[in-house]
N, C-alpha and C positions, 0 to 999 in steps of 0.2 A: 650365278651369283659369284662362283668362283672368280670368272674373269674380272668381274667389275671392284674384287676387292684387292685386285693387284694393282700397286701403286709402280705407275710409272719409275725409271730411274737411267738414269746416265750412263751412257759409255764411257770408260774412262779413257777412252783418245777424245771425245767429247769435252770432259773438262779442263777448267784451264791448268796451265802448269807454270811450274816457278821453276827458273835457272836459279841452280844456288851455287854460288862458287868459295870454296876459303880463302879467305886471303889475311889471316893471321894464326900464328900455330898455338895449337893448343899445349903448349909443353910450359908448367907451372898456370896450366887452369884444372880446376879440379874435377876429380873425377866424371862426374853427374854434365859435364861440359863436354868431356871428350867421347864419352860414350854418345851423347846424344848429336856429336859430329857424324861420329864413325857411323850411326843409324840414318843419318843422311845418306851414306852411301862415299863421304870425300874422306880422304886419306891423306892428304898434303895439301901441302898450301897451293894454290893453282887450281885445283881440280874442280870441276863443276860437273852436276848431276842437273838432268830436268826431273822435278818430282812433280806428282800431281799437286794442286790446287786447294785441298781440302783441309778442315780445321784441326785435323789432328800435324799435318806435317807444318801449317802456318804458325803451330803451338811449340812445336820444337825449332824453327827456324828462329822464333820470338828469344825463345831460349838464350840461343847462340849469336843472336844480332851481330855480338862486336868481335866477331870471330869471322863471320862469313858477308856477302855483300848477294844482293838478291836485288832480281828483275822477274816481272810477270812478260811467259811467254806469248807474244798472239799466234793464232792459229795458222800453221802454213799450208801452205797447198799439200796435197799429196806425193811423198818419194814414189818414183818408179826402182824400181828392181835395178843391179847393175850400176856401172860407169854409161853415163849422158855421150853420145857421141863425139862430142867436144875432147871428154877425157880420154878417147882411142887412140888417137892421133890422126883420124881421117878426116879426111876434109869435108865439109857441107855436103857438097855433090856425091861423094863416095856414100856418107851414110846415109842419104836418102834414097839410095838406090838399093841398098838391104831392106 
């Protein structure tokens, strides 16, 4: 009975996420603004974090709308580990033969 009363739930690389970037300063916006920047994770104008997707950070994003500028991410393939062979500077042939 145990098992059947666990409710499934999400990975959270599974869910989607949101790029949030600032792109206005928060200097002469009030307090309850900048804190709720800085708990985004951005510190300057420019900066972008990917958060997850869920209704508590869409609530604080809502917040700050005219302060920051937001895209939902789609799902990318998988990084591998390391610099891509490309980045080494050898060539095709060289890194296919490692």
């Amino acid at each position: 009975m145990a098992a059947s009363a666990k409710k499934s739930t999400a990975k959270a690389s599974e869910l989607p996420r949101l790029r949030v970037t600032q792109v206005r300063s928060t200097i002469s916006h009030i307090a309850r603004n900048r804190a709720t920047v800085r708990a985004l994770g951005l510190r300057r104008i420019g900066d972008t974090v990917e958060i997850p997707a869920n209704d508590a950070t869409r609530g604080m994003v809502r917040q700050v709308r005219f302060l920051v500028s937001v895209e939902e991410v789609a799902e990318e393939a998988p990084r591998g580990r390391g610099r891509a062979a490309s980045d080494t500077g050898k060539s095709d042939a060289e890194a296919a033969q490692e």
